[in-house]
Each structure stands twice: as structure tokens, then as C-alpha cells.
C-alpha positions, -999 to 999 in steps of 0.1 A, spaced: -496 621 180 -531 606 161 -549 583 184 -551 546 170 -570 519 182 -565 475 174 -590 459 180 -593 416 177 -622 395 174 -623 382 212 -633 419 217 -603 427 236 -580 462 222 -552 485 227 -553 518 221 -524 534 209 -508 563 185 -510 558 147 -485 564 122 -479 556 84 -508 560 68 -543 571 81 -579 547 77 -578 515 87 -560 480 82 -575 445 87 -566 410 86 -546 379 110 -535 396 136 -491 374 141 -461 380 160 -426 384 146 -399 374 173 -372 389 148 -348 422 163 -343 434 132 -354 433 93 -386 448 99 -384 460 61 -378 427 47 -404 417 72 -435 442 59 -425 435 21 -425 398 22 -453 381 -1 -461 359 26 -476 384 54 -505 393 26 -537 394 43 -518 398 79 -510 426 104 -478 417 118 -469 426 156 -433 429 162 -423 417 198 -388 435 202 -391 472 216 -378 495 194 -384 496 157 -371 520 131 -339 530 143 -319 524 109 -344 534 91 -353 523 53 -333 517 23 -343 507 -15 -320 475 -13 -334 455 19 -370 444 0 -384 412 -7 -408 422 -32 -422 453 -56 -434 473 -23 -452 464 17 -470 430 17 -484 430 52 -516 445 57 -504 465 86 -474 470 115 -480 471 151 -448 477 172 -444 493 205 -419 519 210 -410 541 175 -377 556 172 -380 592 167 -347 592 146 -324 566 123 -292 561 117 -280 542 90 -254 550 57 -279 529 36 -313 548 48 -329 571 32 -364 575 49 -378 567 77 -401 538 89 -431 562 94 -422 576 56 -423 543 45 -456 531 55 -470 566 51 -464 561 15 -478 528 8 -509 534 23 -501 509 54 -514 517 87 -493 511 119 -498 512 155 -475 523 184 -476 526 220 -491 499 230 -484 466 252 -467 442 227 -461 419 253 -495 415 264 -514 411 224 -484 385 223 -493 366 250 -525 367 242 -521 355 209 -498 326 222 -526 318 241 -560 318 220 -543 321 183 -541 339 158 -567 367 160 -586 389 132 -579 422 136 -586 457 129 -564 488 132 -581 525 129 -571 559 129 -607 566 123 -636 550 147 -635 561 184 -655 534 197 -636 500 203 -668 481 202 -676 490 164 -638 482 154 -644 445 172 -673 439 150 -654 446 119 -626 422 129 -657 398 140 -671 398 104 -640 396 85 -630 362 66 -608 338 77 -575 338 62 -580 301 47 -614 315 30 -590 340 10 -570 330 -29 -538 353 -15 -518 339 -41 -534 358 -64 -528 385 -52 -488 387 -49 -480 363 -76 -459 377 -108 -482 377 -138 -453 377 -164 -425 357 -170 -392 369 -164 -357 360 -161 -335 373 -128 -299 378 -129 -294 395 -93 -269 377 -67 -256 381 -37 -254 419 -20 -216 434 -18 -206 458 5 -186 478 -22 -203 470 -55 -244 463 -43 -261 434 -56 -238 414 -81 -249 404 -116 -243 373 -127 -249 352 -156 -259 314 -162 -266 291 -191 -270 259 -168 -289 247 -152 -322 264 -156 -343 266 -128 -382 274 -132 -391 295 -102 -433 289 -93 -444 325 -77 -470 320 -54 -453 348 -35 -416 345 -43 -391 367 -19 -362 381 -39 -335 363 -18 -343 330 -25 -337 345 -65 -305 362 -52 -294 330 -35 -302 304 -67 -284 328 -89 -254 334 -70 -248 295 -64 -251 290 -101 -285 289 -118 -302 305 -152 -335 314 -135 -370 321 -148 -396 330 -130 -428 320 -141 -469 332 -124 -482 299 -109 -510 299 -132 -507 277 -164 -473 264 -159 -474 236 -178 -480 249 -210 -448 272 -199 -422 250 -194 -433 230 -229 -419 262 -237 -388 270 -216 -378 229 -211 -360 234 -173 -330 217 -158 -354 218 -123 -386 229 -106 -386 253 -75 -420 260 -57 -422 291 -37 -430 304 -5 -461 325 -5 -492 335 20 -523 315 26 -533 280 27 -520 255 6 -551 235 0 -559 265 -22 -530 260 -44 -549 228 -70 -526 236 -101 -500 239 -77 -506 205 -65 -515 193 -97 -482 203 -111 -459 182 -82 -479 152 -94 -473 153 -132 -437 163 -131 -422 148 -99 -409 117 -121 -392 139 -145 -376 168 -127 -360 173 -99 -382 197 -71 -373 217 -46 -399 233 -22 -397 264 4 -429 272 26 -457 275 7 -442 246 -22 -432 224 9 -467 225 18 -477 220 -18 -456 191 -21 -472 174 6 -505 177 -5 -489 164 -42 -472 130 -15 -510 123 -6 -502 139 25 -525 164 44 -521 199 63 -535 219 94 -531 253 107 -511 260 138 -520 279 164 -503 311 155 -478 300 135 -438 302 133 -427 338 125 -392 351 133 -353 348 126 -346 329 161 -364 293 155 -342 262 163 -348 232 136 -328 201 140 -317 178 111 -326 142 114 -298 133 94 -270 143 112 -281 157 147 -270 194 141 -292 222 150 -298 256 131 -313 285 143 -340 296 112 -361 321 97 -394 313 94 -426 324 84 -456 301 81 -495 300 94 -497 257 81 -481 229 84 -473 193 71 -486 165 92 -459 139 92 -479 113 102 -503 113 67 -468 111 44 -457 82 28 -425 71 8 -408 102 21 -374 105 48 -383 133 75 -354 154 74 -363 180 100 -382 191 132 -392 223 148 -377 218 181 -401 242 199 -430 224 190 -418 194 176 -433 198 138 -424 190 107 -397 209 88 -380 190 58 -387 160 41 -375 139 9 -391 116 -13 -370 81 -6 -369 76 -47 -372 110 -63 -352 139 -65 -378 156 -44 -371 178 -11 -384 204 6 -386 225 41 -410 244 59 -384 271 73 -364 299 50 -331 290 44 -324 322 24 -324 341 55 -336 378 48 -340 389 76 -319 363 98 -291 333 102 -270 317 74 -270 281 83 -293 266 58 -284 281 30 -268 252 14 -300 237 4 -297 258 -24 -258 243 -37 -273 208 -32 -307 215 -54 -284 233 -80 -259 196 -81 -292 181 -84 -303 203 -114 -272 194 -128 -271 164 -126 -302 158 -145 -296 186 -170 -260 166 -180 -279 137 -195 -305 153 -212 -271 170 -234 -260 130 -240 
């Protein structure tokens, strides 16, 4: 077992045993209060330019398979976790989590108090960080994480985004036949990737859709060319204020087409409303987090995986659909005239619950409904 040391910026570390990959990982130093899913978890688009700590005990116990990814490979900058199962167990697996990171070139951490670098995140922020297999002395590693950029300085967009256009016919997963196939005419749906994870692709096809998916650079001249029923802006890492063309975009189409926003694009939508974002503390990452619908009273438990946030307060001609109730913020919203909505939280799930995913059978009906007069 390789020594490994994390080290944060307030010059407090943990020193632990390393394994993936050997060298060293940087970035935001967030917590994860999801049980499971730690693969979808490591190869979501959003944790780019973060080293996620998981707070349950035990990670990979069920090991890895090729059909439980969000993207092309691992996202997250690096994994801390405290207690690594030695074995898995799963019919689906086919390496293990140490495997896994090992050959992507991610760095992880074990051994250490996860409860303790939790709380102290909860209570000072998010934290740069710095994991090493390779410096000794704590003090050096703190100076790295000292001098590295904050995560708002960074265009991580760019860096996960898709830089072709494609189409994606993948569903829903089967237990006997895998993921299904399916095929669409109508409507069409233009998919934005500022970081797109592959279930909210799965979950727009299998409800219905044709869907493109398109990088979120020079989108405009795009869909002159493609002409979609809808527009749906992705999740993705990084701060929205970033995201101008993505802005940009909302504003010039939001009278034509009807829009549909997850994370990052419910940010961006708010900043297209004339409405304003901050950073939270340490943000909202997990499968556990209760959201409660305006609308109706009901509460769902949610996925969620954000560092910003909408200020309500700074919105106008918009219905606030829904709020965190942990902290009270904002987490859906409508335009009162437009067929405009979007949420903060991940209603595709992947790792975690079920119970939003109907957004995505109401934006379809409201694809629909647009695409049936264009044919008239």
C-alpha cells in the first residue's frame, strides 16, 4: 500500500494510501452523499475540474462495468473515499474500481477520515486541493492547491463538450436485452453539450424524441440547418456566467421554440431571464436531496450535482416551480408566457431516484405541440 497525501488550501491534510493511478490530481475539493453510483459519479461531465470525496464508507464493492457511464471515460479530476473493498461482486463487472482509475490516469485516495474533510468542507467550502503519490512533505502539496485557479477562472465547457454533431438512438437499459434502440422522426430535439450525461439522451429518446446533439459552439448556424421541433440545454461543469453563446442563444430563440434546461442550461436560462447567479458554499452533490414542488406540495427526493445557483429574487416574468428544502434555494422555474422551463436538480437520475423523470414526457408534449403546426 503507496502512501498518498490531500492536501487543501487552508493548509490542513490527510494522509492516506493511493490507488488508481500514480502523480498527482488537483482541483475543487466536493462531497458526494450518494451510496452507490460511484461510476456514473467519476464519469459525469459535470465533476471536470473537481476531486470528488465520497462520504459513504465502502466504495468498490460491485465493481465496474462498460454500461453504467455518463460519458466517453472519468470526468473528475480525482476520487477520495475511505474504506476500498478488496474484492467485487457483481454479474455486470468486469474490473475493479482501482483498475478503473488506474487506467485513466485518475489518482485516488483511501484511508482517510471522510467524515472529518466533510465536515470541514461543510464548514469553510469548497476547498482547492491536491492529491499526491509523489511529494512527502504536506507543506509543498498545500502550496500547490494555494496557487491553483479557482474553478470560476476556468472555460470547463470546453473541455467535455462534443465537438461533432451526432444523432443518439439509445433508450432505456433492459435487464434482458441492454440498452434499447429506438427510433424517432418527431419531434426533434436539439441537445446543447456543455457536458451532456448519456441518461438524459437515454431518457429523451425513450419517451419519444429524434435527438441531435450538437457542441455548444456555433449553434445557430446549426439549427438553420437541422430546423428542431425543441431546444434542450445541458448540464455541464463550471460557472455559467462563462457560457455567453450559451446565453446568447436562450435570448434569440426563446420566442420561437420551446426550451428545456437541466443544471448548467437552467443556470443559462436565468442569466438569458435577466436574472443573476452565485456560488454556494459547497454545492449540492448526491442522490438523497429533497426538492419540493410549488405547484402541488409534493416532495421528491433528487439527484443533484451543482457548485451555482439561480437567485430567485433577480428573475422576472417567471413561476418558481421548486425549492431545495435543505437550504431553501432555487430549483425550477417557468417563464409565465413561453414555453420555457427548467431545474437545477437531475431528473434523469443516474445514479439515484426516479421521481422527476417526467419532465422529460411533458417537454416532449411541448415539442409536439409546436412541431404539429409548423406541418399545417
Amino acid at each position: 500500500m503507496k502512501r498518498a497525501i490531500l492536501a487543501l488550501e487552508d493548509g490542513s491534510y490527510f494522509v492516506g494510501y493511493s490507488f488508481g493511478a500514480e502523480g498527482e490530481a488537483a482541483g475543487e475539493v466536493v462531497f458526494n452523499t450518494s451510496m452507490t453510483g460511484y461510476q456514473e459519479i467519476l464519469t459525469d461531465p459535470s465533476y471536470k475540474g473537481q476531486i470528488v470525496v465520497m462520504t459513504y464508507t465502502q466504495m468498490g464493492n460491485y465493481g465496474v462495468n462498460y454500461e453504467d457511464v455518463e460519458s466517453s471515460g472519468i470526468q473528475a479530476n480525482g476520487l477520495v473515499i475511505r474504506e476500498l473493498s478488496p474484492l467485487y461482486s457483481n454479474w455486470r463487472a468486469v474490473k475493479g474500481l482501482h483498475e478503473y482509475l488506474a487506467e485513466s490516469g485518475v489518482v485516488g485516495i483511501w484511508g482517510i477520515d471522510t467524515r472529518a474533510l466533510v465536515k470541514r468542507i461543510r464548514e469553510r467550502g469548497a476547498l482547492r486541493g491536491v492529491i499526491s503519490t509523489l511529494e512527502s512533505e504536506p507543506a509543498r502539496l498545500v502550496e500547490k492547491a494555494r496557487s491553483l485557479p479557482d474553478i470560476s477562472e476556468l472555460n470547463l465547457v470546453e473541455e467535455v463538450a462534443t465537438r461533432e454533431v451526432y444523432y443518439w438512438k439509445e433508450g432505456d437499459w433492459d435487464l434482458k436485452r441492454g440498452y434499447i434502440y429506438r427510433e424517432s422522426v418527431k419531434p426533434l430535439i436539439m441537445v446543447v453539450d456543455y457536458g451532456v450525461k448519456r441518461n438524459i439522451l437515454r431518457r429523451l429518446t425513450q419517451e419519444g424524441a429524434r435527438v441531435v446533439v450538437v457542441p455548444p459552439y456555433h449553434v445557430e448556424k446549426i439549427m438553420e440547418e437541422i430546423k428542431p421541433d425543441a431546444l434542450f440545454l445541458s448540464n455541464g461543469p463550471g460557472d455559467p456566467q462563462r457560457v455567453v453563446e450559451g446565453i446568447r442563444l436562450v435570448r434569440k430563440y426563446m420566442e420561437k421554440l420551446p426550451i428545456l434546461g437541466i443544471c448548467l442550461g437552467h443556470q443559462i436560462i436565468g442569466l438569458a431571464l435577466g436574472g443573476k447567479t452565485y456560488k454556494l458554499k459547497f454545492g449540492h452533490h448526491g442522490g438523497n436531496h429533497p426538492v419540493k414542488d410549488l405547484r402541488d406540495g409534493h416532495i421528491e427526493i433528487t439527484a443533484q450535482n451543482h457548485n451555482f445557483a439561480v437567485d430567485p429574487d433577480t428573475l422576472r416574468e417567471v413561476e418558481i416551480t421548486h425549492i431545495n428544502l435543505l437550504d431553501e434555494t432555487l430549483e425550477g422555474f417557468r417563464h409565465k408566457h413561453l414555453p420555457i422551463f427548467c431545474v437545477q436538480y437531475h431528473p434523469e437520475a443516474s445514479p439515484g431516484p426516479h421521481d422527476s423523470k417526467g419532465i422529460f414526457k411533458e417537454f416532449i408534449g411541448l415539442a409536439m405541440s409546436h412541431a404539429e403546426p409548423q406541418k399545417q
